[in-house]
C-alpha positions as CSV (number, residue, x, y, z in Angstrom):
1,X,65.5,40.8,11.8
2,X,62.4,39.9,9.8
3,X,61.2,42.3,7.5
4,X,57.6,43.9,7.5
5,X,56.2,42.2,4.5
6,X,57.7,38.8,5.5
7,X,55.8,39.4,8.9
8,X,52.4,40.4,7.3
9,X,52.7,37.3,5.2
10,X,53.4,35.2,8.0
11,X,50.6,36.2,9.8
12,X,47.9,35.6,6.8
13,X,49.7,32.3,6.7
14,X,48.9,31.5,10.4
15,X,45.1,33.2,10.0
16,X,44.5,30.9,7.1
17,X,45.9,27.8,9.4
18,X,43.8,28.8,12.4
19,X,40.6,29.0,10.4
20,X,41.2,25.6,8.7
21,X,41.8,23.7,11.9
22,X,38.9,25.6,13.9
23,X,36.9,24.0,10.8
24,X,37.5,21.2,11.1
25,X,38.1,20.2,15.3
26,X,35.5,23.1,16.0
27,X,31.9,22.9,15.2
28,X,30.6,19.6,14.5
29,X,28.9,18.9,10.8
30,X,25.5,18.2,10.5
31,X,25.1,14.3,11.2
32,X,27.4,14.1,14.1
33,X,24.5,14.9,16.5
34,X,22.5,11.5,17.7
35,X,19.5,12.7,15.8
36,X,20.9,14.1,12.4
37,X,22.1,11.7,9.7
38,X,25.0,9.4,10.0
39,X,28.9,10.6,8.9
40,X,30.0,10.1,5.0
41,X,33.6,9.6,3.8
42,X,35.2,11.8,1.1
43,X,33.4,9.9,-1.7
44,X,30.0,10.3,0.0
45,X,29.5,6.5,1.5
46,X,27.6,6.8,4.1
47,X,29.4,6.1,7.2
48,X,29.2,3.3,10.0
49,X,26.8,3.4,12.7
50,X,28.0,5.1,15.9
51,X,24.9,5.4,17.9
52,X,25.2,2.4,20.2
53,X,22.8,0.3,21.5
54,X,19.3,1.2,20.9
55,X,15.2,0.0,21.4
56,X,13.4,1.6,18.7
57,X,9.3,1.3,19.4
58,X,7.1,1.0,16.6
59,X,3.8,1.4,16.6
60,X,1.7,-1.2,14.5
61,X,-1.3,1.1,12.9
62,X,-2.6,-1.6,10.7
63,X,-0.3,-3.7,9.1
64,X,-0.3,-6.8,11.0
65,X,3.1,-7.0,12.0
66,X,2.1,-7.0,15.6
67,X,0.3,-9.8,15.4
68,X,2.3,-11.8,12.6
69,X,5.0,-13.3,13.7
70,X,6.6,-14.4,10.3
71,X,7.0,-11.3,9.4
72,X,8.3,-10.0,12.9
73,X,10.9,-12.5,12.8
74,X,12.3,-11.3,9.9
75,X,12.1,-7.8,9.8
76,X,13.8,-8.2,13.1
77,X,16.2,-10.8,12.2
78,X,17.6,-8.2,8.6
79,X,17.8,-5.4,11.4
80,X,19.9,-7.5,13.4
81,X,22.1,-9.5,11.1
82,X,23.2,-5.7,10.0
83,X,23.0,-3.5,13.5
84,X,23.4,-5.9,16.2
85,X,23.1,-2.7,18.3
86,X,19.4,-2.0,17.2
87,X,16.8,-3.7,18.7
88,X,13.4,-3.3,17.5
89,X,9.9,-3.4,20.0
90,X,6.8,-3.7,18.4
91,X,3.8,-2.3,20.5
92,X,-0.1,-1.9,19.5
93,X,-0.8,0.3,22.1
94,X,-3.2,3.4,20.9
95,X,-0.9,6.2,19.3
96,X,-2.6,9.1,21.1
97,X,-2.1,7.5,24.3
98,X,1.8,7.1,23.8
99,X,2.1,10.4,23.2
100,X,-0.1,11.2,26.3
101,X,2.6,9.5,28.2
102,X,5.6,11.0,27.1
103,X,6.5,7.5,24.8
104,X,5.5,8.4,21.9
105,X,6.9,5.7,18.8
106,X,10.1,6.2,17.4
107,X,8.3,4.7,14.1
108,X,4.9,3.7,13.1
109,X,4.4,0.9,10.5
110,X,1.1,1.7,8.4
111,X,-0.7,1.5,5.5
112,X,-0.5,4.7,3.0
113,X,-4.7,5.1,3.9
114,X,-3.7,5.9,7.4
115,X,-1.2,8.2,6.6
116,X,-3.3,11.2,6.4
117,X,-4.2,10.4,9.8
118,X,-0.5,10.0,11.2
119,X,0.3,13.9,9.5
120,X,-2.5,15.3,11.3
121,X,-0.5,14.7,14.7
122,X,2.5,16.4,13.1
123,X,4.3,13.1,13.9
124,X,5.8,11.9,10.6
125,X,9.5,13.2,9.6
126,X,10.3,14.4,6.3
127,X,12.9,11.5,5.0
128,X,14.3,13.6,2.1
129,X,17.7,14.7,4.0
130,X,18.0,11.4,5.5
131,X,17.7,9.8,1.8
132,X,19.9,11.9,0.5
133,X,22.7,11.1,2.9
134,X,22.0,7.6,3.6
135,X,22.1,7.5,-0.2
136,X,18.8,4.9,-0.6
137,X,18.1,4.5,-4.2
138,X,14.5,5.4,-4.4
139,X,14.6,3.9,-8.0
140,X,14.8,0.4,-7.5
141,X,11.6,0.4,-5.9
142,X,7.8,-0.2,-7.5
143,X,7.0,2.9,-9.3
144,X,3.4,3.1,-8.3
145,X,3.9,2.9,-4.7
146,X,6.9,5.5,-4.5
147,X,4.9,7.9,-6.2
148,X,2.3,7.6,-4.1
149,X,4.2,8.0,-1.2
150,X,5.9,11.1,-2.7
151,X,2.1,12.6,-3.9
152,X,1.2,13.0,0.1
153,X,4.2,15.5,0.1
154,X,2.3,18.7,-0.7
155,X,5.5,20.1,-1.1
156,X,7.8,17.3,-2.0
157,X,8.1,15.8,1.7
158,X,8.6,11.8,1.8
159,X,7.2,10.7,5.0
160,X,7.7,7.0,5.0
161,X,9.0,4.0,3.0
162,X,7.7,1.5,2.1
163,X,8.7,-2.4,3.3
164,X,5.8,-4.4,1.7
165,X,2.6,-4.3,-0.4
166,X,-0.3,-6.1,-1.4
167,X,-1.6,-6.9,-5.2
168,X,-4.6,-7.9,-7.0
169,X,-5.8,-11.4,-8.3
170,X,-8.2,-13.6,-9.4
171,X,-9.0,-16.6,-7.7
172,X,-11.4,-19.5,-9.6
173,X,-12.4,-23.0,-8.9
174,X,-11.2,-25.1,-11.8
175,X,-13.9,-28.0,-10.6
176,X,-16.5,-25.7,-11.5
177,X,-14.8,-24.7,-15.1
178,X,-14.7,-28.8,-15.3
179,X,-18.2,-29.6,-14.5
180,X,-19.5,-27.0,-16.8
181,X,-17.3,-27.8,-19.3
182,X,-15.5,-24.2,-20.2
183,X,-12.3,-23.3,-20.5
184,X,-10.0,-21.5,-17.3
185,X,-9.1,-18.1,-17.4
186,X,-6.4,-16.6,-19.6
187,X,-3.6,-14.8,-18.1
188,X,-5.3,-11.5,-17.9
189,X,-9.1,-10.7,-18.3
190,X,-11.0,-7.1,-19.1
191,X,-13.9,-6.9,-16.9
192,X,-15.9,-7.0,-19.9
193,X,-14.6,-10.2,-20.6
194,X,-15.5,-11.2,-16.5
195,X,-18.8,-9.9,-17.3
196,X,-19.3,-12.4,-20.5
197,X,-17.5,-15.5,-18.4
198,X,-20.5,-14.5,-15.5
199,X,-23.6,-14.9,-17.7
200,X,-22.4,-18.5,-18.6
201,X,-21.1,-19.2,-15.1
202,X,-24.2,-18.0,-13.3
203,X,-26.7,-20.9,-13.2
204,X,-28.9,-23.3,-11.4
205,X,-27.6,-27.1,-11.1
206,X,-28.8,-29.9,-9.3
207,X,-30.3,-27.5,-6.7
208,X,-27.2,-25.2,-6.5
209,X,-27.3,-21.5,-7.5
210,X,-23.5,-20.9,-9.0
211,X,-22.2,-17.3,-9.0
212,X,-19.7,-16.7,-12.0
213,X,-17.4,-14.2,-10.7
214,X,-17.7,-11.4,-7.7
215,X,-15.1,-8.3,-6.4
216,X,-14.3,-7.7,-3.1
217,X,-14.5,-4.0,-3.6
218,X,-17.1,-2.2,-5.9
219,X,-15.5,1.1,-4.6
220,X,-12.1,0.0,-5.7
221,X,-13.3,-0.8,-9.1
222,X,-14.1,2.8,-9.9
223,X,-10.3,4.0,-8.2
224,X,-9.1,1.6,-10.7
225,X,-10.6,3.4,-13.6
226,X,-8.7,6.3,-12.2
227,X,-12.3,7.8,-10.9
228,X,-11.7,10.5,-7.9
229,X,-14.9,10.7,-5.9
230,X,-14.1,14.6,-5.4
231,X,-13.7,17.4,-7.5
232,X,-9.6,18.6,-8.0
233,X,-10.0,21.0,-5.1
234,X,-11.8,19.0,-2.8
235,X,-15.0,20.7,-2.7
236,X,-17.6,18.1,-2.9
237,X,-18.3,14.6,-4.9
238,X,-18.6,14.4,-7.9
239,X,-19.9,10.5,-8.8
240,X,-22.2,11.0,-12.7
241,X,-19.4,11.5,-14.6
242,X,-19.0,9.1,-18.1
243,X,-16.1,7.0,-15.9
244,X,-18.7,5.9,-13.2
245,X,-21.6,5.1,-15.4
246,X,-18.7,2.8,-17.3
247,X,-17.8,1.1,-14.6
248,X,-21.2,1.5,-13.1
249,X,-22.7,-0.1,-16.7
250,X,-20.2,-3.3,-16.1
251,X,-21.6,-3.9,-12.4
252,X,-25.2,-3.8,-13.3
253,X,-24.3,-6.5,-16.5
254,X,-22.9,-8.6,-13.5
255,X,-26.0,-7.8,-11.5
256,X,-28.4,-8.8,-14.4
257,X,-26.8,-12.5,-15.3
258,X,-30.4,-14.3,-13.9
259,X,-29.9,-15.7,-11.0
260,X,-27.1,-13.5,-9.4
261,X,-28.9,-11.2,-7.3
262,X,-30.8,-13.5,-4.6
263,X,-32.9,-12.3,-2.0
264,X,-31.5,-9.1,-2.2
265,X,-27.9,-10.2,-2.0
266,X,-26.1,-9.3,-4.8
267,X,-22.2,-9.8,-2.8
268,X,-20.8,-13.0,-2.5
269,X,-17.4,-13.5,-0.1
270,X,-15.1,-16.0,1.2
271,X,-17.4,-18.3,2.4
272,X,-18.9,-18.7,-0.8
273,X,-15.9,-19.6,-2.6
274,X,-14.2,-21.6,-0.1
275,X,-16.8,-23.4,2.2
276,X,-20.0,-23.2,-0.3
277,X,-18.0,-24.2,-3.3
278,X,-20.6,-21.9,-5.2
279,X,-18.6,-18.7,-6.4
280,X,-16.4,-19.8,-9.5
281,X,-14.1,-16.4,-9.5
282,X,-13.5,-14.2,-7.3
283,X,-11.5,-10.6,-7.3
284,X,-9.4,-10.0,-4.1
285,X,-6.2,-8.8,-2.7
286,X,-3.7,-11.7,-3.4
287,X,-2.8,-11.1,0.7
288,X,-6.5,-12.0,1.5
289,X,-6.3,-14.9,-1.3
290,X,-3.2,-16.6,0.9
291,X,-4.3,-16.0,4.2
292,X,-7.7,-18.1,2.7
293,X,-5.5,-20.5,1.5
294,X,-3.7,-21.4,4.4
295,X,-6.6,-21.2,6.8
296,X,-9.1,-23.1,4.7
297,X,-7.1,-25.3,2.8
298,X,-9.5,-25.6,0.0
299,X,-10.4,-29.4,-0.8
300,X,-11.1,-28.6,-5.0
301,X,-9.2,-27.3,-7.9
302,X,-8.1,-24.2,-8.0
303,X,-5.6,-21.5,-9.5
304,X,-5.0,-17.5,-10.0
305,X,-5.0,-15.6,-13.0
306,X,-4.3,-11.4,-13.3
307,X,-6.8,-8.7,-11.6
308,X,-9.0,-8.2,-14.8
309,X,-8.8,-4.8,-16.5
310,X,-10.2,-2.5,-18.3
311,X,-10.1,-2.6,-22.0
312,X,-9.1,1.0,-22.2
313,X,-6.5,0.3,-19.6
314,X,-5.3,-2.6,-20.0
315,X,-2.0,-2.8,-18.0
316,X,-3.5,-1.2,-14.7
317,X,-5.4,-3.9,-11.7
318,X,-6.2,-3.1,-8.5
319,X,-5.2,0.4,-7.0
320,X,-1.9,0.2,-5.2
321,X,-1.6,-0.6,-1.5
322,X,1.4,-1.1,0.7
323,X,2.4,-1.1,4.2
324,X,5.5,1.5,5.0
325,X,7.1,3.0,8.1
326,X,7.9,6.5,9.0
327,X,10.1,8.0,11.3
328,X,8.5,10.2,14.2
329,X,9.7,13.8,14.8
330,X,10.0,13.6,18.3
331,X,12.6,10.6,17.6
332,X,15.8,10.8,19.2
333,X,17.3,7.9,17.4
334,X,16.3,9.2,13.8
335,X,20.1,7.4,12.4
336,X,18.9,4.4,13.8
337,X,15.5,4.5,12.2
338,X,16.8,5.0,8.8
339,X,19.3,2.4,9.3
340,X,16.1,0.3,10.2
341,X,14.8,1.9,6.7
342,X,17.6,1.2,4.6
343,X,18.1,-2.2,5.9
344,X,14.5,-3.3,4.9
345,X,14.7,-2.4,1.4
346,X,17.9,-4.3,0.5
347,X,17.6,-7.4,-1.8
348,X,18.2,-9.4,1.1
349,X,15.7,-8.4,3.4
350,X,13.0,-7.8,1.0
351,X,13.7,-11.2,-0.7
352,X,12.7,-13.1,2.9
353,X,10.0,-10.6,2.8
354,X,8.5,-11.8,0.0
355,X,8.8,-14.9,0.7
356,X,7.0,-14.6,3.9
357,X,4.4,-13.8,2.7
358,X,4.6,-10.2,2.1
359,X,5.3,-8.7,-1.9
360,X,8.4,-7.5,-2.2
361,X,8.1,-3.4,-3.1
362,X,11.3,-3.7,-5.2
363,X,10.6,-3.5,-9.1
364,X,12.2,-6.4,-9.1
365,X,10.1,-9.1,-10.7
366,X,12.3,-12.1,-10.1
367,X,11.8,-11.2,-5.7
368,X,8.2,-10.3,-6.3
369,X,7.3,-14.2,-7.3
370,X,8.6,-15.6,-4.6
371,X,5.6,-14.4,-2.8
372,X,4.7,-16.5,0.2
373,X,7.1,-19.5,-0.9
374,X,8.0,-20.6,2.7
375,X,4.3,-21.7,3.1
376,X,4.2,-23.4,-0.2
377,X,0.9,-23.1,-0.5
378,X,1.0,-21.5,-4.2
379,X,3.5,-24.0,-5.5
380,X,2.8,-24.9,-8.9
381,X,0.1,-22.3,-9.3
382,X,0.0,-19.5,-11.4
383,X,1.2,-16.8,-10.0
384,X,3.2,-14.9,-11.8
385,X,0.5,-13.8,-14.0
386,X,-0.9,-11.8,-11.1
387,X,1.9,-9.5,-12.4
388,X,0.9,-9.1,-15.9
389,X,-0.8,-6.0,-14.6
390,X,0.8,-3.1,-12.9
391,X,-1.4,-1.5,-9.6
392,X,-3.0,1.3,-10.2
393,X,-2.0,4.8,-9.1
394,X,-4.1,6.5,-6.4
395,X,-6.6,9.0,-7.0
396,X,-7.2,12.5,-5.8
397,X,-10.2,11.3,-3.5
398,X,-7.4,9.0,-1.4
399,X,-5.6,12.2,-0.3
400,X,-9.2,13.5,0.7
401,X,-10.8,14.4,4.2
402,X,-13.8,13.4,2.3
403,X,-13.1,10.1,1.1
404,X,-14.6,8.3,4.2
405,X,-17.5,10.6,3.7
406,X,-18.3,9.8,-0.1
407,X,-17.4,6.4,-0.4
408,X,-20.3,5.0,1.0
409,X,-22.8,6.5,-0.9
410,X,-21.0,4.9,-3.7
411,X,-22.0,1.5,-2.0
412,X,-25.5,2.8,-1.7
413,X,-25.7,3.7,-5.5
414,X,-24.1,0.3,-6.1
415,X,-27.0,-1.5,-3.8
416,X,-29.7,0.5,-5.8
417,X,-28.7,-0.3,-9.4
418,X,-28.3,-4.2,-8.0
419,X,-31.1,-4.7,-5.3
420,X,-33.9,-2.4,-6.6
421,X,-32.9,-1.9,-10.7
422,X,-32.2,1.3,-10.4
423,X,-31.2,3.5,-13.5
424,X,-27.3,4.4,-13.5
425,X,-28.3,7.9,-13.8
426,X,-30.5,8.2,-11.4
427,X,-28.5,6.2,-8.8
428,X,-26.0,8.4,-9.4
429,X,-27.4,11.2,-9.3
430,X,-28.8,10.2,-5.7
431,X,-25.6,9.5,-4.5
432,X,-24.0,12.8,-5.6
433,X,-27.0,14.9,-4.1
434,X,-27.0,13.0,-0.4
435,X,-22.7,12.9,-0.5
436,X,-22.7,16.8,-1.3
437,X,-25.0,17.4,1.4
438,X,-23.0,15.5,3.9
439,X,-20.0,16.9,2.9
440,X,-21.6,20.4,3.4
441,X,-22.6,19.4,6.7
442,X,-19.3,18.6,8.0
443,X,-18.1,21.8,6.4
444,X,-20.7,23.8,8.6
445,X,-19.7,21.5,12.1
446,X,-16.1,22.8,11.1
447,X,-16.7,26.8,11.2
């Protein structure tokens, strides 16, 4: 006959048992479900995939990998080679009307500008859980485009990451450093230095008007400097501080080299360094410079040195821009997606990235020169010294409803000072007044 404690005892025993087993056959852990993150062992390695086959539709925004197939080919072929089971559909269709119709994209590749517009919808997941358990080393990637990703978290959220980005350069036409008889660009330039090269560049010979050196973007010039066209809070612009008449100073010393301002056009593009053979440098995304290259095949001379800088910030070119992918809410293959994620950012994948003609966002110097190698087309050129210089960090006006409200008043200001001599002050000045009063209008339409 058993005894009453030996009973009582047995009975915790069998309580304890009970409760263990329920814990572990009964309710499933988070992950398990087809939407929540894949299983992890005892040491926290992320488990295999289990979801089975899958079509994950991703919606181009504005990256071009709709339309360019080298890329396409090998963001699908990294997926594949990995997940056999994940297929991948790339669709341009308008966002708003997949959601309309009850498809709306398992993922969305965009740049970070459109990302702003992609939250309003409430369509972007926050990846931080995922991360976590997928166990994606956020470190190894460039430090200037994760933190900018991780600044349009107001409260820490991640909503994307990134799988490629884009960098600044400086294009010249060594013919035109031959014929004149100066010496090529060092490795990295100031601006001031730019401005100094642009007096002795711009002339008149044998009937041509030559244009020393010219930017894509006068508005990125001042988000270089680190200049937000808003206050902190968002309130309205503020453009006459000491930062803008700097930079502002610098662009009217290019504007006054004689000669470079011609019937009113003071911007010279593409067609004036490629086809006209008549702008010696130019300042461009180093995406736009290949894309040039390969479509124009330039006949002359020519080579790439860093984005120029500032002299009191000297390690920091062109403001950062990348092209990343985030993972809808409405998803129901979120595993897969971060699979698709995880996948992209691996040495492997981002190495034929590069190389197709898309910079690597790794930190990883060694993959980020291999930038568009399968095309050849910058084979013994310089490019490595396009990363002498780091990109520069956004500013608060990119996180701004206001930005594409401000920003072109900016070109205005920049037109006044060039076209009609304006004084920097006074452009300024302008500029501020008429952007404040827009910005107060669209305040008012909003009540």
């Amino acid at each position: 006959m058993f005894r009453p404690k030996f009973i009582c005892k047995l009975l915790i025993v069998c309580f304890v048992t009970l409760s263990v087993l329920i814990g572990c056959s009964g309710t499933p852990r988070p992950g398990n479900e087809s939407t929540g993150p894949g299983t992890a062992d005892k040491a926290g390695v992320p488990g295999p995939y289990t979801g089975g086959p899958v079509e994950l539709l991703i919606k181009d925004v504005n990256t071009a990998i709709f339309t360019d197939q080298d890329i396409q080919k090998v963001m699908m072929q990294a997926v594949k080679a990995k997940y056999p089971e994940i297929t991948l559909r790339i669709v341009n269709d308008k966002i708003e009307d997949m959601i309309a119709s009850g498809s709306p994209p398992d993922m969305v590749a965009l740049s970070h500008s459109q990302l702003a517009n992609y939250k309003s919808l409430d369509l972007p997941d926050d990846l931080r859980m995922w991360i976590k358990q997928r166990n994606i080393d956020l470190t190894s990637l460039d430090p200037v485009v994760m933190n900018a990703i991780k600044d349009f978290g107001p409260s820490g959220e991640i909503f994307g990451l990134p799988f490629g980005m884009n960098h600044g350069a400086l294009i010249y036409n060594k013919d035109i450093f031959d014929k004149f008889g100066l010496p090529y660009p060092k490795d990295s330039l100031a601006w001031e230095e730019v401005v100094e090269m642009n007096r002795r560049l711009t002339r008149l010979e044998g009937g041509v008007q030559y244009i020393g050196a010219a930017t894509s973007s006068f508005l990125n010039m001042t988000r270089q400097y680190g200049l937000s066209l808003v206050d902190e809070k968002n309130e309205k612009a503020v453009l006459t501080s000491d930062g803008f008449r700097h930079v502002f100073g610098l662009m009217q010393q290019l504007f006054q080299a004689p000669g470079y301002v011609q019937n009113s056009n003071y911007t010279y593009k593409n067609t004036d360094f490629y086809r006209d053979q008549t702008l010696v440098m130019q300042a461009n995304w180093i995406a736009a410079v290949a894309g040039d290259i390969k479509k124009l095949k330039p006949p002359f001379k020519w080579d790439l040195t860093a984005f120029p800088v500032y002299k009191d910030r000297p390690a920091v070119g062109n403001p950062v821009d990348f092209h990343m992918l985030a993972v809808s809410k409405t998803s129901k293959h979120k595993d897969a997606a971060i699979r698709v994620l995880e996948t992209l950012l691996s040495k492997e994948a981002q190495l034929a990235i590069s190389k197709s003609g898309r910079i690597s966002v790794l930190a990883d110097p060694q993959i980020k020169v291999t930038f568009a190698e399968d095309s050849g087309i910058f084979t013994e050129k310089n490019l490595k010294a396009i990363f002498n210089v780091s990109a520069a960090p956004l500013v608060r006006s990119d996180f701004s409803e206001y930005k594409d409200v401000i920003s072109p008043f900016i070109t205005d200001a920049v037109k006044n000072i060039a076209v009609n001599k304006a004084d920097i002050n006074t452009a300024l000045r302008q500029a501020e007044e008429q952007a404040n009063q827009k910005v107060r209008s669209m305040k008012e339409a909003q009540r």
